[in-house]
C-alpha positions as CSV (number, residue, x, y, z in Angstrom):
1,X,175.2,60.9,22.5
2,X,172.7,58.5,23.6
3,X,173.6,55.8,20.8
4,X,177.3,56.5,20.6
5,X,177.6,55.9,24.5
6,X,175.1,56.0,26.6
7,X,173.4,53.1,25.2
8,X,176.6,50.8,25.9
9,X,176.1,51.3,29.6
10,X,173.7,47.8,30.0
11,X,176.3,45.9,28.4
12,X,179.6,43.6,28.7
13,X,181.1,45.2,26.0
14,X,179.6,47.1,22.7
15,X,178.9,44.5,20.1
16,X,177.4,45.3,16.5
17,X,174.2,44.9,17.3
18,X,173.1,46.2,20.6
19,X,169.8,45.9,21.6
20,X,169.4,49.2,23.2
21,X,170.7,51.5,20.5
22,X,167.6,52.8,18.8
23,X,166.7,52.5,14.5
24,X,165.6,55.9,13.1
25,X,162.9,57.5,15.2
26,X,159.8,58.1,13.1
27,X,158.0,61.6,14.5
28,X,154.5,60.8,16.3
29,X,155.0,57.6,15.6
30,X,156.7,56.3,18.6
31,X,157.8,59.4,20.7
32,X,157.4,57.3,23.6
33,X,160.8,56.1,22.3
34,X,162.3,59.3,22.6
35,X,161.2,60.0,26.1
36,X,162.5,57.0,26.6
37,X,166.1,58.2,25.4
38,X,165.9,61.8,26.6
39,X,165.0,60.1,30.4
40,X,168.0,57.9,29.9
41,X,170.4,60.2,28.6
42,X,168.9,62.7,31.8
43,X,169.6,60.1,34.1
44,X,173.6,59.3,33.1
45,X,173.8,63.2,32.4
46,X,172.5,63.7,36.1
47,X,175.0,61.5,37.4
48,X,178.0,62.6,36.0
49,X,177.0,66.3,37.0
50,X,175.0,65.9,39.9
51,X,172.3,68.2,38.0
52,X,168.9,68.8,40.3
53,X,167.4,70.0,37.2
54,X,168.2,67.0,35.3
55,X,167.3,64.6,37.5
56,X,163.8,66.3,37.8
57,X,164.0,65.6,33.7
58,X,164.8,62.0,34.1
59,X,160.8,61.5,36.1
60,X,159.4,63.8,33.9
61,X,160.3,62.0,30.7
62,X,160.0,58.5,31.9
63,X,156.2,59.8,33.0
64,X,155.7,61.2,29.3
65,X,157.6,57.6,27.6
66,X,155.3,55.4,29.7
67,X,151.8,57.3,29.3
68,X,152.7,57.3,25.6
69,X,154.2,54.0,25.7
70,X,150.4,52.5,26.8
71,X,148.5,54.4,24.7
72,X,150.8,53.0,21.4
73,X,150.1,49.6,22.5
74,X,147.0,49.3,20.4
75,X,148.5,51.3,17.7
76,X,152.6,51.0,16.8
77,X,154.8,48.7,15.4
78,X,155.1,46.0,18.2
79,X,159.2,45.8,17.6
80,X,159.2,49.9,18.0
81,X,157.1,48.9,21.5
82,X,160.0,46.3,22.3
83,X,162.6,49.1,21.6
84,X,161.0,51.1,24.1
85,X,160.1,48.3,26.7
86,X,163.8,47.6,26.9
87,X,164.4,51.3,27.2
88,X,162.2,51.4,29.9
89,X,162.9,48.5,32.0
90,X,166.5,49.4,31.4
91,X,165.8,53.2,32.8
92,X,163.8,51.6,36.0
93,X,167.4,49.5,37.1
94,X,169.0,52.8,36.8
95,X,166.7,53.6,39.5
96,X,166.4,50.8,42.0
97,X,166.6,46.8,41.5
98,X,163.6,46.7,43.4
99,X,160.1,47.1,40.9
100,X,157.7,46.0,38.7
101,X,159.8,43.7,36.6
102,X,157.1,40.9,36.8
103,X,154.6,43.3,34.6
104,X,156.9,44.4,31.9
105,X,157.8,40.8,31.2
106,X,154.5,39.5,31.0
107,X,154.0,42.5,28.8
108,X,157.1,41.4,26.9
109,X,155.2,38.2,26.3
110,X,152.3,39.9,25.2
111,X,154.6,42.0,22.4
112,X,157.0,38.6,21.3
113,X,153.7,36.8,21.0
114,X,152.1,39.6,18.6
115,X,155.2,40.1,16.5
116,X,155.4,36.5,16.0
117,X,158.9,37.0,17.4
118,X,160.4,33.5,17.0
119,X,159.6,33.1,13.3
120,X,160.6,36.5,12.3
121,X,164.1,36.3,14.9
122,X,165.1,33.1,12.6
123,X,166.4,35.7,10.1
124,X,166.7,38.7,12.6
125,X,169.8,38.5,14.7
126,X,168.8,42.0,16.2
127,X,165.4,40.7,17.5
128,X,167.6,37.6,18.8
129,X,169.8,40.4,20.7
130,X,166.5,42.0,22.2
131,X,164.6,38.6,22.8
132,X,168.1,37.1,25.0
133,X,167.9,40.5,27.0
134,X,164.6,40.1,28.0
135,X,164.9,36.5,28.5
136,X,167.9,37.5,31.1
137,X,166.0,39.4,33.0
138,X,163.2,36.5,32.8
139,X,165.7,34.0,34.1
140,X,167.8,36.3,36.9
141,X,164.0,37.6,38.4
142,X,162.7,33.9,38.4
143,X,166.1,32.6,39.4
144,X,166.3,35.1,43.0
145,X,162.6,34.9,43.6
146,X,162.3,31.4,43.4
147,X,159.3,31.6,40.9
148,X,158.8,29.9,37.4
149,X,159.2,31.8,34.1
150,X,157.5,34.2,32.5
151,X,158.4,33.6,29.0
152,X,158.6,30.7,27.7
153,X,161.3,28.1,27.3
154,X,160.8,28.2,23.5
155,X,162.7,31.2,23.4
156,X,165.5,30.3,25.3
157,X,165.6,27.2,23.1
158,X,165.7,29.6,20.3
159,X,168.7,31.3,21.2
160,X,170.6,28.1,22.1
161,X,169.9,26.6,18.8
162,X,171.4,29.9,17.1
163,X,174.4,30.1,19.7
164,X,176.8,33.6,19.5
165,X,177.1,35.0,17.0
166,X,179.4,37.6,15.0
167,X,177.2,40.3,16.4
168,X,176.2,39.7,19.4
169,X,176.8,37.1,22.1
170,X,175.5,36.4,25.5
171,X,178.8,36.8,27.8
172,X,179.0,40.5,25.3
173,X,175.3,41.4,26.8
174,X,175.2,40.0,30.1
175,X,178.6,38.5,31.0
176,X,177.3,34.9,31.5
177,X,177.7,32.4,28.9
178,X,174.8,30.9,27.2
179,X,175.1,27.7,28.7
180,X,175.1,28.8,32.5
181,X,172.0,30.7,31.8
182,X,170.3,27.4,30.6
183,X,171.5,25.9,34.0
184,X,170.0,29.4,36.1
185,X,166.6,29.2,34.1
186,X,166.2,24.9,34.9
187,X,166.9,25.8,38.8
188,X,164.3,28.4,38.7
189,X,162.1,26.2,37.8
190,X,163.3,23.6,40.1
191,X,163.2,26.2,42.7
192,X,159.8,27.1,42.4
193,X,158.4,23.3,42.8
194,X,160.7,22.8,45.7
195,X,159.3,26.2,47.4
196,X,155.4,24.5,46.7
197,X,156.8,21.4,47.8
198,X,157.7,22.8,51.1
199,X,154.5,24.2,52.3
200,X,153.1,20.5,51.5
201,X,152.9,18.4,54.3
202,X,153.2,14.9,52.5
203,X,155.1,15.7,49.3
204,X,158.6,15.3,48.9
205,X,160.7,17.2,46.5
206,X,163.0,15.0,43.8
207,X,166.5,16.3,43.8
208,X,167.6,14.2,41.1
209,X,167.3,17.0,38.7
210,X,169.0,19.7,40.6
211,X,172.1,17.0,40.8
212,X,172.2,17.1,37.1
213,X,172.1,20.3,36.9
214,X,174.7,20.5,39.4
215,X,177.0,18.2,37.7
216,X,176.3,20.1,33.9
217,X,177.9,23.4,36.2
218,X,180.5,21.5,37.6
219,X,181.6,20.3,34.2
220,X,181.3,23.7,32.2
221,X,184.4,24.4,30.2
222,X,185.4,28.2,30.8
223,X,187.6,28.4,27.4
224,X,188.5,31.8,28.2
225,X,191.4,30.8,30.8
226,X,195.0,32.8,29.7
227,X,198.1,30.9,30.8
228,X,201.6,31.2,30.5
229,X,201.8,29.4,27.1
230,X,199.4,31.6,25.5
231,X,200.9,35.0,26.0
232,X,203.7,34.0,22.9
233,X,200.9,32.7,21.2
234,X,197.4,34.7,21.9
235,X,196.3,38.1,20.0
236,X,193.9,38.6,21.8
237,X,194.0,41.0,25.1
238,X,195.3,38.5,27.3
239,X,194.1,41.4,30.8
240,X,190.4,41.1,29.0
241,X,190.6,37.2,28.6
242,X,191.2,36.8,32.1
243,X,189.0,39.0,33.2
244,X,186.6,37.3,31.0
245,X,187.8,34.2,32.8
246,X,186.7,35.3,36.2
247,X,184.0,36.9,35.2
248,X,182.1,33.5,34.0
249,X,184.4,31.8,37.2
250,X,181.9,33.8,39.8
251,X,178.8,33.2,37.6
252,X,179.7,29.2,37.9
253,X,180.3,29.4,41.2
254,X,177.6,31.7,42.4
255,X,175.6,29.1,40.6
256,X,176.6,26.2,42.4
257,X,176.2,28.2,45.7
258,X,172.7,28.9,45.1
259,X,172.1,25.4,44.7
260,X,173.3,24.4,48.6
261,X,171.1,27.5,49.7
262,X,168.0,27.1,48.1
263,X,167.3,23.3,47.5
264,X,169.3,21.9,51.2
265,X,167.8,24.2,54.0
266,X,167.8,23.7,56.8
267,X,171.8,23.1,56.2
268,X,174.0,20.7,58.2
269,X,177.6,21.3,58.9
270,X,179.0,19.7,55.8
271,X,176.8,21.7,53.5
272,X,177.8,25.3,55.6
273,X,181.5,24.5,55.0
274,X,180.7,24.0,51.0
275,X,178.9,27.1,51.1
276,X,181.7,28.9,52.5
277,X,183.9,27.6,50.7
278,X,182.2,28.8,47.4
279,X,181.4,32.2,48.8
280,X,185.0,32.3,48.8
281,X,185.9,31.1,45.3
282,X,183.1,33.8,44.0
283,X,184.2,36.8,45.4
284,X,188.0,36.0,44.8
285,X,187.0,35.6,41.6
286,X,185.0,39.1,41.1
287,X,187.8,40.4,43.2
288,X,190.4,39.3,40.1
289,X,188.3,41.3,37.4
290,X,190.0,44.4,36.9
291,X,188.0,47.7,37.9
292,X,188.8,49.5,34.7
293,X,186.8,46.6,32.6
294,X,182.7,47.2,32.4
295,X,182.9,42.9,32.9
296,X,182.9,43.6,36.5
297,X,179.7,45.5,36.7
298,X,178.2,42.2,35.2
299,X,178.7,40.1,38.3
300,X,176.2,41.7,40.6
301,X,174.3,38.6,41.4
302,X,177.2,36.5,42.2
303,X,178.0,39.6,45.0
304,X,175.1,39.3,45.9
305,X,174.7,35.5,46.9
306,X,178.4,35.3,47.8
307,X,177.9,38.4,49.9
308,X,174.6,37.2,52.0
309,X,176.8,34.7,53.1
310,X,179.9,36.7,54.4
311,X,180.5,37.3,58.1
312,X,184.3,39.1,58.3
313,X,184.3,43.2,57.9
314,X,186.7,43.5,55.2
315,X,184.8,41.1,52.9
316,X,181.6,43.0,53.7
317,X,183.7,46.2,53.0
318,X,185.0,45.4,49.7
319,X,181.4,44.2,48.5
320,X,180.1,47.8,49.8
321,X,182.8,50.0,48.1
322,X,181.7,47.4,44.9
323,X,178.5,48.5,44.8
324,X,179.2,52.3,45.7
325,X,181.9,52.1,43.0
326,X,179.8,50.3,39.9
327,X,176.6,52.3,40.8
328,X,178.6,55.8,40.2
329,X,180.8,54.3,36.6
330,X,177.5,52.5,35.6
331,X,175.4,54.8,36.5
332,X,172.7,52.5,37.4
333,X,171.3,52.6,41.1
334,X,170.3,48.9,41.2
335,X,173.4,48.4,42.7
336,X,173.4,50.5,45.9
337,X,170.0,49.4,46.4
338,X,171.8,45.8,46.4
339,X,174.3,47.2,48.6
340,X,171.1,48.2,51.0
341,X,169.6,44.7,51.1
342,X,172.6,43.5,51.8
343,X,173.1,45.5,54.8
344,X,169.6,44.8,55.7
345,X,170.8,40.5,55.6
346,X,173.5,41.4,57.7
347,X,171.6,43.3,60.6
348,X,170.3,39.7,61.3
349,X,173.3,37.5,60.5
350,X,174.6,35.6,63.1
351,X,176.8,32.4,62.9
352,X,174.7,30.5,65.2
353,X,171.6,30.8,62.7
354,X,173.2,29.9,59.3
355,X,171.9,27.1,58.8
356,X,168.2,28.2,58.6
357,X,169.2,32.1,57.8
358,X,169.4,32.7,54.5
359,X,168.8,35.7,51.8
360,X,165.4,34.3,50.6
361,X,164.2,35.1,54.2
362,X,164.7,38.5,52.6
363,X,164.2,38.3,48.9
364,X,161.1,37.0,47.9
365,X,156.7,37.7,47.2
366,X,156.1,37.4,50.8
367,X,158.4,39.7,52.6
368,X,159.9,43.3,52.5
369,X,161.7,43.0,49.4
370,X,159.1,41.5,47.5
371,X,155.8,42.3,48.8
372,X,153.6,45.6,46.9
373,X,154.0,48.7,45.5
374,X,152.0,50.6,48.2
375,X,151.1,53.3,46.0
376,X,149.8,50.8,43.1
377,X,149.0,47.8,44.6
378,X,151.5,46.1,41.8
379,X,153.7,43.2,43.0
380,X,157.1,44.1,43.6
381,X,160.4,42.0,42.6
382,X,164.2,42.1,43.0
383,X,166.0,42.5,40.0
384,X,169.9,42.0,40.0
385,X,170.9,41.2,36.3
């Protein structure tokens, strides 16, 4: 059940290779791995039924995968570890967006760098699949928390070099094109040296690259677009192409909104009226991707920075009933907890404070949703992709 369905759930759309459905399972060898699936399996299993019992399986297993999990680290295959780091950091956004997501990448590092990853991913398009997941979640962390990368750029490069393939692609994982992704992970960067800059009293931060990157978005082709001509002419789905459309349509837009907000604050009355004007291109565009399509599940980010930005009830209302609707179908509570931030952003909104209020006040190292695990000490993050 697990790799027949459950193991779609991350995902766009299943593809041939899919980085969460698990090889053969070798016994004692890595039965962290199947915690790992039992947990996840408990978890989508506990949602549809709203099972007590197997929601108390779900934290049992994922206590058993991860106290086997470290003690194979020394020992196992370190692909077989990467199967079940995916698992795991995978299970944890079914549970909140809000964790340790900084430590499992730096651990992901530590497993790419022992595998020798980007020599053996030359000839491995599954280990491509697994490396761009975990290089998503690299980028979107570093891209909302205003921090620098964890992983590095080579393996981004990597995946660029390769482009889609047959198999796999990066709108079929993550419902972003390659090429935005490159933009998010250069103003992350950018992002954190502007951030530094600002606590400097006699620096000053060069835009020039952000206006590049600006201009790269700006100019992205979106070659999914279905118009009238093409219905005579496509085969394809011409309901999926468009959602397709507006699916990468809120991504580039979301994109170029988080560049007004981050990199021009405080804002002046030109900038507000762009960013209002883009929070309204992005959530048309989510609002245009059809519910019964898993693509719409893949624009939670977008909501989110469209949605910190929204003042009128029934925009706040349909990005509520978004999040209440994808974390039931996707089973994956990372987006009411989204949905919980967002009313916590809202408490404090007021129109005659937007143009030093912003959702970085909330999101970020040094405030509520991004300070420490209480209970470990660990540094917590917000993880929306």
């Amino acid at each position: 059940m697990y790799n027949e369905e459950f193991s779609m759930f991350p995902l766009t759309m299943d593809c041939p290779i899919n980085p969460f459905r698990v090889r053969k399972i070798r016994a004692g060898e890595s039965d962290f791995l199947l915690h790992a699936i039992v947990a996840m399996a408990s978890q989508h299993l506990a949602k549809q039924t709203n099972r007590a019992d197997l929601t108390l399986q779900v934290y049992d297993h994922r206590s058993t995968a991860l106290r086997l999990f470290a003690q194979a680290l020394c020992q196992s295959d370190p692909f077989t570890l990467l199967d079940g780091l995916l698992l795991i950091i995978s299970l944890d956004l079914t549970q909140s967006a809000l964790g340790t997501w900084g430590i499992h990448l730096d651990g992901a590092r530590r497993l790419l760098e022992a595998a020798n990853a980007l020599k053996i991913s030359q000839k491995s398009a599954r280990i491509r699949a697994q490396i761009a997941f975990l290089v998503w979640w690299d980028v979107t962390l570093a891209f909302i928390s205003r921090e620098d990368l964890r992983l590095p750029l080579s393996y981004l490069d990597m995946l660029v070099e390769h482009g889609d393939s047959p198999d796999w692609s990066f709108f079929a994982l993550n419902g972003c094109p390659i090429e935005l992704v490159v933009a998010m992970a250069k103003l992350a960067k950018l992002a954190s040296i502007y951030e530094k800059t600002q606590q400097m009293q006699w620096t000053i931060f060069d835009r020039t690259p952000v206006s590049h990157v600006i201009t790269e978005v700006k100019d992205f082709v979106n070659r999914e677009d279905a118009t009238l001509t093409d219905v005579g002419l496509a085969e394809d789905d011409l309901d999926a192409k468009r959602d397709r459309f507006h699916c990468i349509e809120a991504w580039r837009h979301a994109i170029l909104l988080y560049t007004y907000r981050v990199f021009d604050r405080p804002q002046d009355s030109k900038a507000l009226r762009v960013i209002n004007h883009l929070t309204r291109v992005t959530l048309d565009h989510v609002r245009c991707i059809s519910r019964r399509s898993f693509i719409q599940k893949q624009v939670l980010l977008p909501v989110f920075l469209a949605g910190s930005e929204v003042s009128h009830e029934q925009d706040r209302a349909f990005i509520r009933e978004y999040c209440k609707h994808w974390s039931a179908a996707a089973r994956f509570y990372m987006f009411e907890s989204t949905r919980f931030l967002l009313e916590d952003i809202w408490e404090d909104w007021d129109s005659s404070t937007r143009e030093s209020y912003w959702w970085g006040l909330k999101v970020g190292l040094s405030n509520g949703y991004g300070g420490r695990d209480e209970s470990s000490e660990m540094p917590l993050q917000v993880l929306l992709g």
